[in-house]
MDAnalysis code that builds the backbone (N, CA, C; Angstrom):
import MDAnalysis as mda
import numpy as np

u = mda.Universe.empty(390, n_residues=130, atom_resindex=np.repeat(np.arange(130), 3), trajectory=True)
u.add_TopologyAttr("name", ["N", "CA", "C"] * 130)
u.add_TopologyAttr("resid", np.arange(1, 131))
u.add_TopologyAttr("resname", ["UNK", "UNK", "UNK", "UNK", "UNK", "UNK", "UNK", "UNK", "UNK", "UNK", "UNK", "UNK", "UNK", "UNK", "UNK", "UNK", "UNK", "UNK", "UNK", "UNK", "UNK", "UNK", "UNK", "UNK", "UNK", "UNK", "UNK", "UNK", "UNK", "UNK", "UNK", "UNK", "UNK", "UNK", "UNK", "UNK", "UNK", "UNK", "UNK", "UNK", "UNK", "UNK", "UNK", "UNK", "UNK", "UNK", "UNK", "UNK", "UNK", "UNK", "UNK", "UNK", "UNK", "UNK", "UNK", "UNK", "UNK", "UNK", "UNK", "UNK", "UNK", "UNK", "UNK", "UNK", "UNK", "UNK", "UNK", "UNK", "UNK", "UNK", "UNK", "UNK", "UNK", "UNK", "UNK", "UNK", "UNK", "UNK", "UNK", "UNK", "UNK", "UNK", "UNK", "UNK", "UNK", "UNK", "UNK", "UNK", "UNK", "UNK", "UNK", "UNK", "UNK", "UNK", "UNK", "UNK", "UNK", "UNK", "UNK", "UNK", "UNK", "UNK", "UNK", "UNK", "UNK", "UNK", "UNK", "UNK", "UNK", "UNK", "UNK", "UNK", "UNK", "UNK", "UNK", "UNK", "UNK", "UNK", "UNK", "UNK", "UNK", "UNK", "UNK", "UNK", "UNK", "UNK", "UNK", "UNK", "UNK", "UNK"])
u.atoms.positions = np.array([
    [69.304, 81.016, -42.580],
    [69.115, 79.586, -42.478],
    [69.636, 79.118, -41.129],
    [68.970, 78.523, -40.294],
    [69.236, 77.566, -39.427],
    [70.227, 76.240, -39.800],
    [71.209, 76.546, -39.134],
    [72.014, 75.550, -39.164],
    [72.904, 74.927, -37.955],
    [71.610, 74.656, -37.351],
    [71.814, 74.261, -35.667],
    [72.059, 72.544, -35.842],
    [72.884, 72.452, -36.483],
    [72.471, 70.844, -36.228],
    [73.344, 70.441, -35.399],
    [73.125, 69.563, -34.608],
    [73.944, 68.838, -33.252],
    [74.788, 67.345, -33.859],
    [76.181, 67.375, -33.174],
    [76.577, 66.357, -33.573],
    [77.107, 65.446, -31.978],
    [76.951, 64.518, -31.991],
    [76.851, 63.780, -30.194],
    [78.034, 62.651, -30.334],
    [79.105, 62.854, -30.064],
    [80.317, 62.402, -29.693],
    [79.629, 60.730, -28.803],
    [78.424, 60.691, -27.967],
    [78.219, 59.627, -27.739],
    [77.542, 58.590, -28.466],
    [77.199, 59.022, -29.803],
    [76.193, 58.362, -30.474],
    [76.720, 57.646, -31.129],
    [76.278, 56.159, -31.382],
    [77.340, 55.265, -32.237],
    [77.657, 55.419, -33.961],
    [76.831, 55.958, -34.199],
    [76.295, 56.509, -35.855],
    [77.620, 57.470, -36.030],
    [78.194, 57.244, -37.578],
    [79.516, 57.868, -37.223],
    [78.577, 59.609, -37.832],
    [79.687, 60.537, -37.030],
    [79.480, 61.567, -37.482],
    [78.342, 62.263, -39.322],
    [79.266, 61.864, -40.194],
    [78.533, 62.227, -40.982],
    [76.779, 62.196, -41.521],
    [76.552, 60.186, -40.739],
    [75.455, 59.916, -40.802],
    [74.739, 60.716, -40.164],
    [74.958, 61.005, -38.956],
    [74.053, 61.684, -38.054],
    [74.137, 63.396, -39.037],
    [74.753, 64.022, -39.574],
    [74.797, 65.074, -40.720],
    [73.530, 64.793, -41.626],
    [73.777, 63.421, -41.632],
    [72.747, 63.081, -43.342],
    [71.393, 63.179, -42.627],
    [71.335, 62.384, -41.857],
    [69.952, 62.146, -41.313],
    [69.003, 63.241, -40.579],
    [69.960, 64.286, -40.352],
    [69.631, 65.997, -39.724],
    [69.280, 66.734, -41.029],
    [69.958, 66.730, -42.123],
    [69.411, 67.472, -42.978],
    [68.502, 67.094, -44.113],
    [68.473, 65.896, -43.658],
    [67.079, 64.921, -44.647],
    [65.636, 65.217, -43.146],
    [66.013, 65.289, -42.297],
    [65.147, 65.706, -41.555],
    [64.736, 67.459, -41.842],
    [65.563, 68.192, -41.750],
    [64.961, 69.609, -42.308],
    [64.409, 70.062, -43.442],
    [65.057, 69.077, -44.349],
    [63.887, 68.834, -45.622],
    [62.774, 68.238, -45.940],
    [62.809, 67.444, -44.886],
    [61.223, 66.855, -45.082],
    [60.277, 67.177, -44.607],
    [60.791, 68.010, -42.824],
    [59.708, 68.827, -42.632],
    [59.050, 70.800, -43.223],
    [60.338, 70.671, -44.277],
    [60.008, 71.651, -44.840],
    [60.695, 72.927, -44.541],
    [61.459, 72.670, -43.554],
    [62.237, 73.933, -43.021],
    [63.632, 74.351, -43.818],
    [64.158, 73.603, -44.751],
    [64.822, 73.861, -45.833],
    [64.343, 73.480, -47.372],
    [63.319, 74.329, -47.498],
    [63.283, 73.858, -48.954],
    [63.405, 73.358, -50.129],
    [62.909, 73.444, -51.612],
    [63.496, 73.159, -52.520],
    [64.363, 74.418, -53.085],
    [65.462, 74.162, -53.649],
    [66.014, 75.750, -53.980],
    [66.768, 76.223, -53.166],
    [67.152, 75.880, -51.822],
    [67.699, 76.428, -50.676],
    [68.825, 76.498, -50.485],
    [69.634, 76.725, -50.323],
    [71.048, 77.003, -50.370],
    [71.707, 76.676, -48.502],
    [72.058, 75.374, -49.097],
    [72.775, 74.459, -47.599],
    [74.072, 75.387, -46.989],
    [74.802, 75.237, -46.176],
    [75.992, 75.879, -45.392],
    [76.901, 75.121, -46.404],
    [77.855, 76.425, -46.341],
    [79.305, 75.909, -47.296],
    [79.764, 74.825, -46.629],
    [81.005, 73.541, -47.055],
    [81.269, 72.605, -46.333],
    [82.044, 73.317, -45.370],
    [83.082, 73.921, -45.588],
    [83.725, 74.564, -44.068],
    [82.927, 75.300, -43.442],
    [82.325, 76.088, -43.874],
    [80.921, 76.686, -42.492],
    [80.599, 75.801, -41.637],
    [79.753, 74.810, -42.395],
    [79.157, 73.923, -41.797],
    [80.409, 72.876, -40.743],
    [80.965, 72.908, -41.418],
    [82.322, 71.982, -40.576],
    [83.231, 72.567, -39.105],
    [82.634, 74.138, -39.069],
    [83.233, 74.786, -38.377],
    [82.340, 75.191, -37.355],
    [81.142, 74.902, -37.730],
    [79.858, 75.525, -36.788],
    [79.424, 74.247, -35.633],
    [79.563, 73.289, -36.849],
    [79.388, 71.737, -35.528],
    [80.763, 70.931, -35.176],
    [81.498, 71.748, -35.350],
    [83.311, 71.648, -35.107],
    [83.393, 69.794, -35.254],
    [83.290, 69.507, -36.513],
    [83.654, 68.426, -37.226],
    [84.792, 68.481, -38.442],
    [85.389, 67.953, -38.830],
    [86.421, 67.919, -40.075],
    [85.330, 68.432, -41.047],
    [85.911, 68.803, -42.091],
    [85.464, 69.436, -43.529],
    [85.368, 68.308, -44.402],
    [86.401, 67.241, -44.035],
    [85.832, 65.764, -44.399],
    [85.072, 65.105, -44.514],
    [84.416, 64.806, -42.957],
    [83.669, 64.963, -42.737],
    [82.042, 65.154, -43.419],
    [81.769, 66.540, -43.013],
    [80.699, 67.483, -43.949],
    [80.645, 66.999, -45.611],
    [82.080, 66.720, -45.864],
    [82.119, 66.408, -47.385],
    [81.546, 65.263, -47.656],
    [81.829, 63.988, -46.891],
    [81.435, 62.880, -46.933],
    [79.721, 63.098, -46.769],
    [78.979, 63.848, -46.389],
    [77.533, 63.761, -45.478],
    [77.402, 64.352, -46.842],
    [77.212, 65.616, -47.441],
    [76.971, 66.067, -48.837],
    [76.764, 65.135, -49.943],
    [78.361, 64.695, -49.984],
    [78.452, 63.660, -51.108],
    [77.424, 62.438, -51.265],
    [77.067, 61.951, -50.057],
    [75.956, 60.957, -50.128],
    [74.401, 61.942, -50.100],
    [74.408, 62.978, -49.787],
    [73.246, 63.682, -50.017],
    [73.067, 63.542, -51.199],
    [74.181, 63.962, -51.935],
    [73.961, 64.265, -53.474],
    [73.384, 62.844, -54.524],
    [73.848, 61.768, -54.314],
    [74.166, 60.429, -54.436],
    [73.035, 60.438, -54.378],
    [71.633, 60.639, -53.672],
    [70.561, 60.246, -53.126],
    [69.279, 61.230, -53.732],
    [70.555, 61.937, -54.479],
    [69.454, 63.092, -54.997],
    [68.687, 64.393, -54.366],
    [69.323, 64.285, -52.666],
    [68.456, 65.152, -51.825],
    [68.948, 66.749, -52.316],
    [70.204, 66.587, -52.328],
    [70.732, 67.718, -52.702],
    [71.536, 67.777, -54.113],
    [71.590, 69.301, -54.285],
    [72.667, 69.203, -55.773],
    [74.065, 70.286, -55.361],
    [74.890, 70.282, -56.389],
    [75.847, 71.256, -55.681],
    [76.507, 71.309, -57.420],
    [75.865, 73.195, -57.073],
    [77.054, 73.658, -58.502],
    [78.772, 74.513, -58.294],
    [78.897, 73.783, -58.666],
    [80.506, 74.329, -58.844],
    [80.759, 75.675, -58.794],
    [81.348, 76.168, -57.850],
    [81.422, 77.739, -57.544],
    [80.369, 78.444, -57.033],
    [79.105, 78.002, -56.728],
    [77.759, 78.346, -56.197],
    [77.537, 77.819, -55.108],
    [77.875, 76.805, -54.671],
    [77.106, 75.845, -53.182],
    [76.101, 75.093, -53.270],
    [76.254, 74.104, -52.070],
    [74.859, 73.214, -52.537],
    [73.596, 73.708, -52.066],
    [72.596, 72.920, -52.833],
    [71.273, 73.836, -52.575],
    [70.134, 72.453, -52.560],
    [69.089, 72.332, -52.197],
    [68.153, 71.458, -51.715],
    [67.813, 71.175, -53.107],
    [67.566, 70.053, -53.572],
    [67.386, 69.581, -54.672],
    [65.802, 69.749, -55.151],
    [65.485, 69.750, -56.289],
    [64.336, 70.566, -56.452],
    [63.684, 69.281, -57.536],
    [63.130, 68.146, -57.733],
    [62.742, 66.990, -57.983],
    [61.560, 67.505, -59.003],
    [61.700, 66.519, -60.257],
    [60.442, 66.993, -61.110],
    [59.265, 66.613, -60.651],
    [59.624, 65.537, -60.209],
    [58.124, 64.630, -59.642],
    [57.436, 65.386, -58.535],
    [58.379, 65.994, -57.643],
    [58.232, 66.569, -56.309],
    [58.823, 66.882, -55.267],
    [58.425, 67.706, -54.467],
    [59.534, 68.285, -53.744],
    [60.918, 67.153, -52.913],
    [61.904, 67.519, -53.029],
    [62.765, 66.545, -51.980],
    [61.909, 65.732, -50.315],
    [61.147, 67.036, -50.466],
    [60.720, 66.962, -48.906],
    [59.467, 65.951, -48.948],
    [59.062, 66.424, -49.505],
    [57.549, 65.327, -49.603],
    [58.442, 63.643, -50.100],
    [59.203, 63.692, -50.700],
    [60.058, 62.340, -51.490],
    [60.225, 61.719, -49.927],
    [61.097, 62.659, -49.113],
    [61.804, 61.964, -48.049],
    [60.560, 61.787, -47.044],
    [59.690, 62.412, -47.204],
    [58.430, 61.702, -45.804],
    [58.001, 61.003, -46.331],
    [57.666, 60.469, -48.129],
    [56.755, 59.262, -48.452],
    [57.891, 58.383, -48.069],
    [59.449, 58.102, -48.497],
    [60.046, 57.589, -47.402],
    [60.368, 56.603, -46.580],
    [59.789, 57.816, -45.728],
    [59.650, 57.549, -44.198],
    [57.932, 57.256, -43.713],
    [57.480, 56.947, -44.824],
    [56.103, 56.366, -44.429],
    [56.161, 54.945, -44.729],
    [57.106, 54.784, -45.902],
    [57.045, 53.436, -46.359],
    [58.087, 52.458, -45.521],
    [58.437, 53.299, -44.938],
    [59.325, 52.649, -43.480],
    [58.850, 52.154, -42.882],
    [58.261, 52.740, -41.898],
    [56.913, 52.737, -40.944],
    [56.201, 51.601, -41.143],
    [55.516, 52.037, -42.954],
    [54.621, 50.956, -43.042],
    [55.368, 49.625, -43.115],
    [56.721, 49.318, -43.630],
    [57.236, 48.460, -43.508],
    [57.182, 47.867, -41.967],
    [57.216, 48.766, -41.345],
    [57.879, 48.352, -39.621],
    [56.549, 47.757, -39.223],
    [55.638, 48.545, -39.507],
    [54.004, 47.491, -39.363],
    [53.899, 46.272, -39.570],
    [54.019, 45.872, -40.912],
    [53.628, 44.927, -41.595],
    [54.850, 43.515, -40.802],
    [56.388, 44.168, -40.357],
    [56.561, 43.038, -39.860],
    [56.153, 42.855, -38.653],
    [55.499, 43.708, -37.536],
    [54.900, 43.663, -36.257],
    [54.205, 43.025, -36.667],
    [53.242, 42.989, -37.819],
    [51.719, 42.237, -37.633],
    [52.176, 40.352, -38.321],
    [53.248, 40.358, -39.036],
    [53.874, 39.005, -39.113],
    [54.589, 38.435, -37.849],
    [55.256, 39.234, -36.813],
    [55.440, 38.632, -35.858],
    [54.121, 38.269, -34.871],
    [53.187, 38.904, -34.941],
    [52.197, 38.508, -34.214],
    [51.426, 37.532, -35.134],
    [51.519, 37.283, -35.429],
    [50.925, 35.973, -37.197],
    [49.627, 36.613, -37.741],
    [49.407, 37.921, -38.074],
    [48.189, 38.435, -38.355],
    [48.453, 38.599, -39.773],
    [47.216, 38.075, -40.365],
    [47.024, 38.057, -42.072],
    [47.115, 39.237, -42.213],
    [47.461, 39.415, -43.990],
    [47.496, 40.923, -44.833],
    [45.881, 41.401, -44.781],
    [44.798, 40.444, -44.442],
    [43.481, 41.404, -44.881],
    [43.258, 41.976, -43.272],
    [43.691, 41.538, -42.056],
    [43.952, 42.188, -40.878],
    [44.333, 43.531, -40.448],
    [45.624, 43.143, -41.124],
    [46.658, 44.468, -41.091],
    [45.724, 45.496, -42.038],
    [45.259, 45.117, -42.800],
    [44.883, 45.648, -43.965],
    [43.664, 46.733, -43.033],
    [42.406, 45.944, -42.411],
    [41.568, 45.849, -41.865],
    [42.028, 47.143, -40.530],
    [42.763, 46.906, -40.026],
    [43.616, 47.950, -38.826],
    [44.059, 48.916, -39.547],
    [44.628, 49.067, -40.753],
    [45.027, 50.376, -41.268],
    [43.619, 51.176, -41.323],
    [43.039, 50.715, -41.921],
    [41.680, 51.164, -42.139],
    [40.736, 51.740, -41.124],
    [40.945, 50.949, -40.241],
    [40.223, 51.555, -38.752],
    [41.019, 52.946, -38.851],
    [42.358, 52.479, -38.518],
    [43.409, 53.535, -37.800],
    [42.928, 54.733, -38.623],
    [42.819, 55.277, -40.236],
    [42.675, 55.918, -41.169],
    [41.311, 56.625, -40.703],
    [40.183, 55.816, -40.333],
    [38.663, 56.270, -39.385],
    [38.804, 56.909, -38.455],
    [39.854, 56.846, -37.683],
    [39.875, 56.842, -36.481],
    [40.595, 58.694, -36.527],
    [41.346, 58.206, -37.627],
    [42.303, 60.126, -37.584],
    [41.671, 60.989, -38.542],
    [40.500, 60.475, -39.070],
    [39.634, 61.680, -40.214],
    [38.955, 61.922, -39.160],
    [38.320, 61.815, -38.261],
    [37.407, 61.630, -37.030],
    [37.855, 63.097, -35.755],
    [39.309, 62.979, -35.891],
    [40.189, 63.743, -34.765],
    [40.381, 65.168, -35.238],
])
């Protein structure tokens, strides 16, 4: 397992977040699976030379969120969702983000819902096409 994740002393996001948001990123693009078995917290705490605190805190809200699970005496492992994979969960997401982030671009520009609506639709033509 890859467990390159970078932690940036200049970034305002405290440590752990930037943890959460790296390994919700490797799960969504699929590079840690469902079933997968994450870095122990001191591994992991020792590899991106952060506190074990730290790491604990970034887990603990993993878990909270459902991305991950963690059995007692086993380690945590990528959470494996009835509905569907963690990974696909965390890109629909991050689509409904997006689409959020649209919908207020097209209210700051004062464009109606059958507009926006109307532009998704192109946009959707436009990438079956490519």
């Amino acid at each position: 397992m890859n467990t390159d994740l970078h932690i940036s002393q200049t970034d305002a996001r405290p440590m752990y977040l930037q943890i959460v948001e790296q390994v919700r990123a490797r799960i969504a693009s699929g590079e840690w699976p469902a079933g997968q078995e994450l870095p122990s917290i001191r591994a992991l705490a020792a590899a991106i030379r952060v506190s074990v605190i730290t790491v604990k805190r970034a887990y603990l809200d993993l878990e909270s969120e459902g991305v991950i699970v963690t059995r007692h005496g086993k380690g945590s492992f990528v959470a494996d969702s009835g509905r569907g994979s963690a990974a696909s969960e965390l890109q629909q997401q991050k689509l409904d983000e997006h689409l959020r982030g649209a919908a207020d671009i097209a209210r700051q520009l004062g464009m109606t819902d059958e507009e926006l609506e109307a532009r998704l639709r192109s946009a959707l033509r436009a990438g079956s096409t490519s």
